[in-house]
C-alpha positions, 0 to 999 in steps of 0.5 A, a space after each residue: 509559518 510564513 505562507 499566507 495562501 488562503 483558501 476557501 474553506 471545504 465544500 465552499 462552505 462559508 467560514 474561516 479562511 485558512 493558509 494551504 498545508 504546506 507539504 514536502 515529499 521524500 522520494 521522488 520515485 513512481 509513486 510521488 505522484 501521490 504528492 502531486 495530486 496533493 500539489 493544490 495551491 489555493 486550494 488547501 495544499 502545496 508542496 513547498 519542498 522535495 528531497 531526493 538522493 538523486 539530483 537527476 530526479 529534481 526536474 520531475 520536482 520542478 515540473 510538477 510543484 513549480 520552479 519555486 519549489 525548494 529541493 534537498 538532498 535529504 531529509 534533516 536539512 528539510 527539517 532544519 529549513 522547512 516549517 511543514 504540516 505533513 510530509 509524504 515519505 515515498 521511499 524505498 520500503 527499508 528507508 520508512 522506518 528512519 525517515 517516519 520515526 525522526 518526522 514523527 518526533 519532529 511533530 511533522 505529520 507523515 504519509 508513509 507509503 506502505 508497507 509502514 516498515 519491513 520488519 516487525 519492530 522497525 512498525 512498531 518503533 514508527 507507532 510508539 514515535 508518533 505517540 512519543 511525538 504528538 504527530 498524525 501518522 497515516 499509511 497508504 493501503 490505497 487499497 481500502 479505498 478501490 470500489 471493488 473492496 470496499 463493494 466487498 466489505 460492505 456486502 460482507 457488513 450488510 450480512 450477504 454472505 453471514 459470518 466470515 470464516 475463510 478468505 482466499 486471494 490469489 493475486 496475479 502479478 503479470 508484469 512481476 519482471 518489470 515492475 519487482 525484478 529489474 531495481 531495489 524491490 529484488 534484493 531482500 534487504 529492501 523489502 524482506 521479501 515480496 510476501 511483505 513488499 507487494 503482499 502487504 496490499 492483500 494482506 491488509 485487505 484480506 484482514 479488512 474483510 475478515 475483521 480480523 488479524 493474523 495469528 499464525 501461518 505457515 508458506 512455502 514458495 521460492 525464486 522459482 523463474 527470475 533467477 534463471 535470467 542471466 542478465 543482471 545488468 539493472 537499469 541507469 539510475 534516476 529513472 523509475 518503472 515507466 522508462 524501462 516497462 515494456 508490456 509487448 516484449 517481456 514475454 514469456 517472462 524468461 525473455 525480461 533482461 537487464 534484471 538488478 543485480 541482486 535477485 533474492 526475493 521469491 517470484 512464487 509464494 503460497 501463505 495459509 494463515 489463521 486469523 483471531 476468532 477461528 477465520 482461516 485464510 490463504 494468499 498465493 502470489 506469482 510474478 510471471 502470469 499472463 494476466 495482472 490481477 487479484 481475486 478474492 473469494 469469502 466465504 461465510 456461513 451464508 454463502 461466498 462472494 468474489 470480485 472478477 477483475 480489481 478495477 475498471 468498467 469490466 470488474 464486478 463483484 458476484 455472491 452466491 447466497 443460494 443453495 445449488 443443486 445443479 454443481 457449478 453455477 456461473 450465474 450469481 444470485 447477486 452482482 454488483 458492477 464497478 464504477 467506470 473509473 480508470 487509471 486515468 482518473 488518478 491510479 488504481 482505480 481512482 483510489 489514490 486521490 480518495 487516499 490522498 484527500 483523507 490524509 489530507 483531511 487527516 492532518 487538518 482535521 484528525 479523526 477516524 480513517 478507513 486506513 489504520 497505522 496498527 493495521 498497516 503494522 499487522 500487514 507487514 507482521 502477517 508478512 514477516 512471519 509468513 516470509 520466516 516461515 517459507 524460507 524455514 521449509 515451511 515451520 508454522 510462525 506465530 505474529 508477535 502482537 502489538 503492545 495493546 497501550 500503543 493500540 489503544 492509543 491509536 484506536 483512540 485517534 492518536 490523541 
């Protein structure tokens, strides 16, 4: 390849100098900025080239990778000019499927924000591209990374609450109309649904918990509030989340307008799963609560843990491993305080770089992740079978599973 940057190998660590990775981002939408903290020129990474549709958004491409980064309108014509390591494809959820399938035979690493796919199939056609191509293929469930679930997993690991048999998590979206109503996220042709679009996040995590995936589920729930708002005016294009966000005035949420033109996704949604070896779990999602937060509650045969709050200096983790006789008993018989870390330390309460630095570290080094492109599959496979059943009143669906040789070859590294 033609870049010749070098830099200091990891750590400072005396040893062989190397060229950066040199990375191209597709999709130059909200969470490109995913790419932007990968842009470290000497460092070990620089984004040499962007692709967007939209031209309107190249300057965004401009200001943050320097003027000399190289833009397209698509993706075959950065294959055919470009010699990159890894790519990060932050597209709309029903692009991921093609764009990561034709990067992976192409032997380029990608990044798929996620959900990996939004059906069942189009995960696992992206899975069998990256053993047909030979390439690193990573998905981005921050949320492995945020302190408040990795406090979780490492309680439940260290046996607090004993063996776990239920997961709750009830997530309350607070700025659904802005952040799910108003662009591509409202039409279901683009996501399946917000039980896969935004619960893939929950799913994931409550299976990380659980150690375990779904099996069958059944939900109920509807477009019960979006779809009484009139106006369908959506917004201009080339602008994202941030440039029509109004946290003072979207309130009560039937106030929200210039919603997209197409609002066919639920704003409400309930899911009862059982998971592989007896655990039973719940999700409940609503876009119009005051508040935007998730809570999850574990239980186990030794007790129960929750988190109060997701990120930020007030967010905690309690467990009760101590029988009560007194009822209800706000007192934990452990807490464990979050790290003071904010969004201003790189999003999601700090998880977004810790998420960026493994792929990173992935693609020059291989090895084991705490995300997983099978459990990015079984994510959005939770979450088809769960949008099947809602919208069939409810008739319990069984997941399709993965085809084990494929699972097996991602348990062994992706070679």
């Amino acid at each position: 390849m033609s870049d010749t940057t070098l830099a200091p190998a990891p750590g400072g660590a005396e040893g062989p100098r190397t060229r950066d990775l040199r990375l191209a981002v597709i999709g130059l939408g909200l969470r490109a900025t995913l790419a932007r903290q990968a842009h470290r020129p000497g460092e070990g990474s620089r984004v040499v080239a962007a692709v967007d549709t939209a031209p309107a958004m190249f300057p965004r491409a401009r200001e943050w990778f320097g003027d000399d980064v190289r833009l397209y309108g698509g993706h075959r014509e950065l294959l055919e000019a470009e010699e990159l390591d890894a790519v990060f494809v932050i597209t709309p959820d029903h692009t991921h499927e093609q764009l990561a399938t034709e990067l992976l035979r192409a032997g380029v690493a990608v990044f798929v924000e996620k959900p990996l796919a939004i059906t069942t199939e189009g995960c696992d056609r992206v899975l069998e591209a990256a053993r047909e191509g030979g390439a690193r293929l990573y998905v981005g469930h921050n949320m492995r990374h945020m302190p408040v679930v990795r406090t979780m997993r490492e309680l439940i690991q260290r046996g607090e609450i004993g063996e776990v048999k239920a997961v709750w998590c009830r997530h309350f979206v607070g700025h659904g109309g802005d952040f799910y109503f108003k662009d591509w996220h409202a039409d279901r042709r683009n996501t399946t649904g917000l039980l896969l679009q935004k619960g893939a996040h929950d799913l994931d995590v409550i299976h990380w918990l659980a150690g375990a995936y779904t099996e069958r589920v059944t939900a109920l729930g509807g477009l019960t509030l979006y779809g009484d708002i009139a106006d369908r005016s959506g917004q201009a294009p080339g602008t994202v989340m941030p440039d029509w966000y109004d946290p003072e005035n979207n309130w009560p949420p039937l106030a929200n307008t210039g919603l997209n033109p197409v609002v066919d996704v639920e704003d409400l949604s309930m899911v009862v799963m059982r998971l592989q070896g007896g655990v039973h779990a719940s999700y409940q999602q609503c876009h119009y609560t005051p508040d935007y937060w998730r809570n999850y509650t574990v239980i186990g045969t030794e007790g129960r843990l929750e988190n109060f709050g997701d990120h930020g200096e007030s967010a905690e983790v309690r467990v009760w491993n101590r029988r009560s006789r007194e009822g209800y008993r706000a007192e934990a018989d452990l807490v464990v305080p979050m790290p003071s870390r904010g969004d201003e330390e790189g999003g999601h309460g700090g998880s977004d770089p810790l998420l960026v630095a493994e792929f990173l570290r992935f693609v020059s080094e291989g090895g084991a992740t705490d995300t997983s492109p099978v459990a990015a599959r079984e994510a959005v496979a939770a979450g088809v079978a769960a949008t099947e059943s809602l919208r069939d009143g409810g008739t319990p669906v069984t997941v399709s599973r993965l085809a084990p040789e494929l699972a097996r070859w991602f348990a062994d590294g992706q070679g």
